[in-house]
C-alpha positions in Angstrom: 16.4 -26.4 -16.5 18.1 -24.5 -13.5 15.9 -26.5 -10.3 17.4 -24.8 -7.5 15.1 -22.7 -5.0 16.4 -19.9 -2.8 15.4 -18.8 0.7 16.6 -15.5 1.5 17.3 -14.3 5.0 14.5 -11.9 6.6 15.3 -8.0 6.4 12.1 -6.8 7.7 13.0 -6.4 11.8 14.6 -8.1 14.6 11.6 -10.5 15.6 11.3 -11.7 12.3 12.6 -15.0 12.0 10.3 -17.3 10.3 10.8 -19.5 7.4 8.6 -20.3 4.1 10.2 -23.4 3.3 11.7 -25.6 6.5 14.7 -28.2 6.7 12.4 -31.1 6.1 10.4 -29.7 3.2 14.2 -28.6 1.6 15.3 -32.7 2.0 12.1 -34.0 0.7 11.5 -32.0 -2.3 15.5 -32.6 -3.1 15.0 -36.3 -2.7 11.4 -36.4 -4.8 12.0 -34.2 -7.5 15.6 -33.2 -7.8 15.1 -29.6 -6.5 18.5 -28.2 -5.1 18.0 -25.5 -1.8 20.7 -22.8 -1.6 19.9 -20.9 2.2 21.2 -17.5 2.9 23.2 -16.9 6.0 20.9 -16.0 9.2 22.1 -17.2 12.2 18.8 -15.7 14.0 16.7 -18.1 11.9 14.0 -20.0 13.5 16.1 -23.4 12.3 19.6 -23.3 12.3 22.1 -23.4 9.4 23.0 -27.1 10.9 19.3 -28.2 10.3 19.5 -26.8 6.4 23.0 -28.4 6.0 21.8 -31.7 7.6 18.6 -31.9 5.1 20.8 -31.0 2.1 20.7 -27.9 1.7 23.7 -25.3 0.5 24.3 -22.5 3.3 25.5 -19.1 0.2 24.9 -16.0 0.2 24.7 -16.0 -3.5 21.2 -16.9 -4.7 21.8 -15.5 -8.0 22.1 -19.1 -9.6 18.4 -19.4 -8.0 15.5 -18.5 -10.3 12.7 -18.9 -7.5 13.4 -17.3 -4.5 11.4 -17.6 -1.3 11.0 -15.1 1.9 8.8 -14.4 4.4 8.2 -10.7 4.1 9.0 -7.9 1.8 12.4 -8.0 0.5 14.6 -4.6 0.4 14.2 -3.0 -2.8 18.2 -2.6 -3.4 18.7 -6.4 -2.8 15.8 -7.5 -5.8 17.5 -9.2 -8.7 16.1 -9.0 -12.3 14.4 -11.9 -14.4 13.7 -14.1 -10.8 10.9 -15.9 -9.5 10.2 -14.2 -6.1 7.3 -15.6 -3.6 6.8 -13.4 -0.5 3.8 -11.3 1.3 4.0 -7.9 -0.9 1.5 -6.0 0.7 0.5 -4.3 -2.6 -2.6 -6.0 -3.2 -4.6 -3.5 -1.4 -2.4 -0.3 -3.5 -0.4 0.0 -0.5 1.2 3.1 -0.6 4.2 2.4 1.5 4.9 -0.4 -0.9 4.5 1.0 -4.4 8.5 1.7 -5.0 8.4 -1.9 -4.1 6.3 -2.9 -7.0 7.3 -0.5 -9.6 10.6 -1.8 -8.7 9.6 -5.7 -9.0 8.3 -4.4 -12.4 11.3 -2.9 -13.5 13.4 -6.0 -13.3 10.7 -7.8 -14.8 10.8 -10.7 -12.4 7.5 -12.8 -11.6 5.9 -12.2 -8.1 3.8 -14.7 -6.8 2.3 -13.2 -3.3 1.2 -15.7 -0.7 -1.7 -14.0 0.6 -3.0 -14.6 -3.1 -3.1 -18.4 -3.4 -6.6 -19.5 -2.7 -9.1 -22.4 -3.9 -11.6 -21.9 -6.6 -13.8 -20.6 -3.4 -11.7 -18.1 -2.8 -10.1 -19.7 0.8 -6.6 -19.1 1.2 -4.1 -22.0 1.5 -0.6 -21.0 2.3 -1.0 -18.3 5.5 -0.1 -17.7 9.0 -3.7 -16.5 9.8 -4.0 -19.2 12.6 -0.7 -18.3 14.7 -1.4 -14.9 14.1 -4.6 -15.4 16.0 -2.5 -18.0 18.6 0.3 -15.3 19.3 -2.3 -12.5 19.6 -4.5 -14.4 22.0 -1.7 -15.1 24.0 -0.2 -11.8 24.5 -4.1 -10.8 24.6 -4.6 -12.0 28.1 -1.1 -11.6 29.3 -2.1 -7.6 28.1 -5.1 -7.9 30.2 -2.9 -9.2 33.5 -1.1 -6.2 32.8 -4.3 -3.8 32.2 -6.2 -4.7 35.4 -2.9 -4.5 37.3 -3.2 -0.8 36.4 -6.1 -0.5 38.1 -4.6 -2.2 41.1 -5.8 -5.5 40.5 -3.4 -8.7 40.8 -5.1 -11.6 39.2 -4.3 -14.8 37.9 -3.4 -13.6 33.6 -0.5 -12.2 34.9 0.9 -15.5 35.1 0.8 -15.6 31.4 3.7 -14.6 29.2 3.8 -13.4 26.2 4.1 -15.7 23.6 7.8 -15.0 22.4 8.7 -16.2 25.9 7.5 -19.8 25.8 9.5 -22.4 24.3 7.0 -23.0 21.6 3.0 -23.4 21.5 2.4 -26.7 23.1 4.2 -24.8 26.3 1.9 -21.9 26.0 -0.7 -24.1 25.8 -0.1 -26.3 28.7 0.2 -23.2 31.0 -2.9 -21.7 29.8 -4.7 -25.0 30.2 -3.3 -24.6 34.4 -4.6 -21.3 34.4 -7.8 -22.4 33.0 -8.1 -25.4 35.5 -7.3 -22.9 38.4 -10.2 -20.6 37.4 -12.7 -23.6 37.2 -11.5 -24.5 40.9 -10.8 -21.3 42.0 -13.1 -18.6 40.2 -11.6 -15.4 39.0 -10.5 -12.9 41.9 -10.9 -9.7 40.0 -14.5 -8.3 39.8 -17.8 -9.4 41.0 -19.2 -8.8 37.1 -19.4 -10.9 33.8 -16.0 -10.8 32.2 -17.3 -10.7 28.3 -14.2 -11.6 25.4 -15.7 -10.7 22.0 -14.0 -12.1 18.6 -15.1 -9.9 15.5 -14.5 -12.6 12.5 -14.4 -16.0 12.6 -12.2 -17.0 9.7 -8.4 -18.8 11.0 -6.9 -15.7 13.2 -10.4 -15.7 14.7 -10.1 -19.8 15.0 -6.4 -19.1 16.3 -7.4 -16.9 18.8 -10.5 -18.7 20.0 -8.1 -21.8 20.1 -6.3 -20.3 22.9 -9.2 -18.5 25.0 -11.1 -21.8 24.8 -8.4 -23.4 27.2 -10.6 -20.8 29.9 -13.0 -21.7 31.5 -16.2 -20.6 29.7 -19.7 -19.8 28.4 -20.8 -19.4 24.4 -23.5 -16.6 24.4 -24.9 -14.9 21.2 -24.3 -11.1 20.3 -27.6 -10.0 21.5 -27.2 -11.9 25.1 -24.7 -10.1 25.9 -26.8 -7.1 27.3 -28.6 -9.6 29.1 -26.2 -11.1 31.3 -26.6 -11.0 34.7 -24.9 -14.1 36.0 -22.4 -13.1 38.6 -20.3 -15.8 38.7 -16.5 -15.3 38.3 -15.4 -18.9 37.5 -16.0 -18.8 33.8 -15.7 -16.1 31.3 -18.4 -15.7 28.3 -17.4 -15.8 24.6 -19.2 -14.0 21.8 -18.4 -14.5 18.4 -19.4 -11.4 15.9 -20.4 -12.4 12.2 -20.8 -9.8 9.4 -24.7 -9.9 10.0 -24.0 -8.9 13.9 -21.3 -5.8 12.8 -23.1 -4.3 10.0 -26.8 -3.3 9.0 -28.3 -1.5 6.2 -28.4 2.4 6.1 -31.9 2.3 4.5 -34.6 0.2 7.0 -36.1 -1.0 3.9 -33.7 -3.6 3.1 -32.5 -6.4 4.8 -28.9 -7.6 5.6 -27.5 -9.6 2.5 -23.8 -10.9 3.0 -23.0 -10.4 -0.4 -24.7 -7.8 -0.7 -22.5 -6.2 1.5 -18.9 -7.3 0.4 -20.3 -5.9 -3.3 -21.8 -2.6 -2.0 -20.7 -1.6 1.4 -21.6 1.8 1.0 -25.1 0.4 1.6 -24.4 -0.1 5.1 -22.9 0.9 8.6 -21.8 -0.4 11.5 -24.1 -1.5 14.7 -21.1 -2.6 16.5 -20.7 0.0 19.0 -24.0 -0.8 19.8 -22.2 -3.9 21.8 -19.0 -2.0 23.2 -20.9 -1.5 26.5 -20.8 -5.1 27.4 -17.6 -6.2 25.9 -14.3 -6.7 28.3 -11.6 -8.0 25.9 -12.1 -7.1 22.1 -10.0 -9.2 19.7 -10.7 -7.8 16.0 -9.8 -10.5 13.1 -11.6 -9.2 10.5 -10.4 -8.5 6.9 -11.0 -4.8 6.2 -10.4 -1.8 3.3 -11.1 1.3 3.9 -14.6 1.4 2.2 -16.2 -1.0 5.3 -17.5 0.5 8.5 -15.2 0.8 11.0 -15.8 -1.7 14.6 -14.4 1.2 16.7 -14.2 4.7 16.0 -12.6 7.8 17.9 -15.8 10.2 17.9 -17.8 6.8 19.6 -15.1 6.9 22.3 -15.1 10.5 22.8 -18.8 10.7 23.2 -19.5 8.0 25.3 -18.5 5.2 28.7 -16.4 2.6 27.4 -15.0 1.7 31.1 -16.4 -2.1 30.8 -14.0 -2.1 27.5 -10.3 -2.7 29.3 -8.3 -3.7 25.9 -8.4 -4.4 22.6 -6.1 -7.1 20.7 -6.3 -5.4 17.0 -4.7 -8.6 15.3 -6.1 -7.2 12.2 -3.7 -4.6 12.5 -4.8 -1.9 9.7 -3.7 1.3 10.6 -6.2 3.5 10.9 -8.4 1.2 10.2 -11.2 -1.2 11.8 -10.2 0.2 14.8 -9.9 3.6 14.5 -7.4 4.0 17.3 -4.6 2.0 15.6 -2.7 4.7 14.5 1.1 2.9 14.5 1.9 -1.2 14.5 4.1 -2.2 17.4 6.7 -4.9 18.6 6.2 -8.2 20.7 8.3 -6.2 23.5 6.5 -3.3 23.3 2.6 -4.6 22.1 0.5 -1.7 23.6 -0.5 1.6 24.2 -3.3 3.6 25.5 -5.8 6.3 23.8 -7.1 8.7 25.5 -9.7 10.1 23.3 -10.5 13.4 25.6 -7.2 15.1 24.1 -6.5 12.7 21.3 -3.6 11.2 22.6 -1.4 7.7 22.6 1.1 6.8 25.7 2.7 3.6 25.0 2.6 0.6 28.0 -0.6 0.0 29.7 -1.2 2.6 32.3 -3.1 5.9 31.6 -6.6 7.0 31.2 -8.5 5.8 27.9 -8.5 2.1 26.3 -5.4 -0.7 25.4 -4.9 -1.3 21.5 -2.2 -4.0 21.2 -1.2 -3.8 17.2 1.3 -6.3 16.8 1.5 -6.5 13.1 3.9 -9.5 12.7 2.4 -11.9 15.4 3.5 -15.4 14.0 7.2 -14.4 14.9 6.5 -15.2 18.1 5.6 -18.7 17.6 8.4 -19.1 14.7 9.0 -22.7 15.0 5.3 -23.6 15.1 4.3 -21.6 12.6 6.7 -22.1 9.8 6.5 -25.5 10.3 2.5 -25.5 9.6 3.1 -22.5 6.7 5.8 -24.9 4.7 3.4 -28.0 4.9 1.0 -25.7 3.1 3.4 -24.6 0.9 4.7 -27.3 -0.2 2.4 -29.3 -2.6 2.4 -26.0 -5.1 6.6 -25.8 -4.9 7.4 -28.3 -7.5 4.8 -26.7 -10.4 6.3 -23.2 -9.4 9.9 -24.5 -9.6 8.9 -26.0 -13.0 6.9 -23.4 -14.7 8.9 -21.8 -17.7 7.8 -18.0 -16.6 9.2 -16.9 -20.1 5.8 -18.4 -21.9 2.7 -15.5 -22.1 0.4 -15.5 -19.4 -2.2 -17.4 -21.2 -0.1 -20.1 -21.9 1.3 -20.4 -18.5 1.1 -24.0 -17.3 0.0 -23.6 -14.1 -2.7 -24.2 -11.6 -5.6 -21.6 -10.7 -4.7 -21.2 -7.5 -1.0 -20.0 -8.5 -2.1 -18.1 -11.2 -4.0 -16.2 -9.7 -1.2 -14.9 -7.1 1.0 -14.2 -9.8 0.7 -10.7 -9.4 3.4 -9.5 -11.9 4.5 -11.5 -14.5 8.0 -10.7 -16.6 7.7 -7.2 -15.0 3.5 -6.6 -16.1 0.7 -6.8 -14.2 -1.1 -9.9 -14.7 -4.8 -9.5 -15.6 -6.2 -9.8 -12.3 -4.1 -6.8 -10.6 -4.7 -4.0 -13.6 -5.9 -2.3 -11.0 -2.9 -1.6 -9.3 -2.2 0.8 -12.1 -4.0 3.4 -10.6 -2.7 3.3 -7.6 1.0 3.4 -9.0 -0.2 6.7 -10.6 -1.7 8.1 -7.7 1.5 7.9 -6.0 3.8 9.8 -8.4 6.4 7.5 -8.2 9.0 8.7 -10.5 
């Protein structure tokens, strides 16, 4: 059996420069279990092509002698080879539609795809992501954003000493420079506002743990949704932190029945959202929740046209769903270009930080800015399920398949069909007329 593994070279934009698989991973599973690494050229790579060659690895921009290939993100449809093993975040699962050619495409050379995204435990947590530097790199340029937001206004304060996260060396220097700032605001107080500065986190899964991770290196206080309308402390050397949970978002349409968590995830359309109800007292918004398009929305266009949302200076959409959660992300945007203001009186978007209305910041790809960091923690997960991928034989039926649950059920497409599981995605190839 062919046991060589390929990591491709990333297609998707300039900032993208992670790695599934890093150089010590490639050395140990060589040395363990005989698997050969063959790395395509990409001298922008987080770790260098002297790394790969020093841990064993063949530098070639053939991978065709590979039958599982690795990436990061979506590979470009006219580079896809037939009968191959690929592992990399589709974005299909949802139906996509600026993905479907991708699919159909993946189907047509009847490869296997194995989407990261999709490899969970039996309780449904995932266990190869970037979630947590997604929430890191978001919080970061989150109050660098906010520096730059107030300064609008004509306010110098101490966030604009924070960078945004593609400009530190890595995350232990981000840290360590947050943690001044933090100890300058204990001694100091924040010289801003005479009000409570309120940062909200909607979700609390690991970009909400990510991006807690980094505020919590602030000075702060932990109040509950419902004492935040009740704040009237006016001290400026800490900031307050309010954690929303399903429960404190939603609530049922009908005042006969109570909130139900899984109630909700199995009939949304039971409910709506009560949490614009909070806008009022929030400062900083950081949305991490996971969201489709049948869930209430956090933040919607007609609540900002119709009412005061001055208290609410930016929001840090790491979610990122266009159109989505947060109404007002209508377009994803770069690490050098993160934000742009809405004004909802004519409907409007001006990108940069000045202008009347609110800051969205949609970075979609955030981990890129911590690319080091955050391959390194994404291989190590990774890693334990390479060797049963590597020696699968893909040509058996499904059924027969010898391997684990939690890869089996992120095989997506198997031999160019759509595994049990995502029969669903029929439909949605359909409704696209892709010819």
């Amino acid at each position: 059996m062919n046991k060589s593994i390929g990591l491709r070279r990333e297609d998707k934009n300039r900032w993208e420069i992670r790695v599934p698989v890093i150089p010590d991973a490639v050395k140990e599973i060589n040395q363990k279990y005989g698997i050969k690494t063959i790395v395509q050229p990409f001298p922008r790579r987080a770790y260098s092509h002297e790394e790969y060659l020093e841990s064993g690895a063949e530098i070639n921009e053939d991978l065709s002698n590979c039958n599982t290939i690795f990436a990061v993100k979506e590979i470009p449809i006219p580079l896809l080879m037939e009968n191959k093993t690929y592992l990399f975040f589709s974005h299909t699962i949802k139906g996509q539609r600026y993905n479907m050619p991708l699919l159909k495409r993946l189907m047509e050379l009847k490869v296997n795809l194995i989407d990261y995204e999709c490899i969970k435990d039996d309780n449904g947590r995932r266990l190869v992501f970037f979630g947590r530097f997604a929430g890191l790199a978001g919080m970061i340029d989150a109050l660098h954003g906010y520096g730059k937001r107030l300064q609008s206004y004509g306010k110098d304060t101490i966030f604009l000493k924070v960078k945004p996260a593609f400009e530190y060396k890595d995350l232990e220097e981000a840290k360590i420079a947050i943690k001044e700032i933090g100890d300058e605001l204990k001694d100091n107080g924040f010289d801003c506002c005479d009000i409570p500065n309120v940062f909200a986190f909607a979700g609390y899964g690991n970009v909400s743990k990510g991006a807690q991770e980094i505020f919590d290196l602030l000075p702060h206080k932990v109040v509950s949704p419902e004492e935040i309308k009740n704040i009237n402390d006016k001290k400026v050397n800490y900031f307050y932190k309010v954690v929303f949970k399903e429960e404190d978002m939603v609530e049922p349409i009908s005042e006969d029945d109570k909130f139900e968590l899984l109630d909700y995830y199995n009939n949304p359309q039971k409910y709506k959202s009560k949490f614009e109800n909070y806008l009022p007292y929030i400062n900083l918004l950081v949305n991490a929740i996971y969201w489709e398009e049948k869930y209430p929305r956090l933040v919607t266009k007609e609540y900002l046209r119709k009412h005061d949302f001055s208290n609410l200076h930016l929001i840090s959409d790491i979610s990122c769903d266009i159109d989505g959660a947060i109404e007002i992300t209508h377009k994803s945007t770069y690490p050098h270009e993160p934000a742009y203001v809405y004004n909802p009186d004519d409907d409007s978007f001006v990108m940069g930080y000045e202008g009347n209305g609110i800051v969205n910041m949609a970075v979609d790809n955030l981990p890129c800015e911590l690319p080091r960091d955050a391959s390194q923690t994404f291989s190590d997960s990774l890693f334990p399920f390479i060797k049963e991928i590597v020696d699968a034989d893909f040509d058996e039926s499904f059924e027969n398949l010898k391997l684990g649950n939690s890869i089996k059920n992120a095989l997506i497409v198997h031999r160019g069909e759509l595994t049990p599981k995502y029969k669903y995605l029929e439909k949605h190839l359909e409704d696209y007329h892709i010819d």
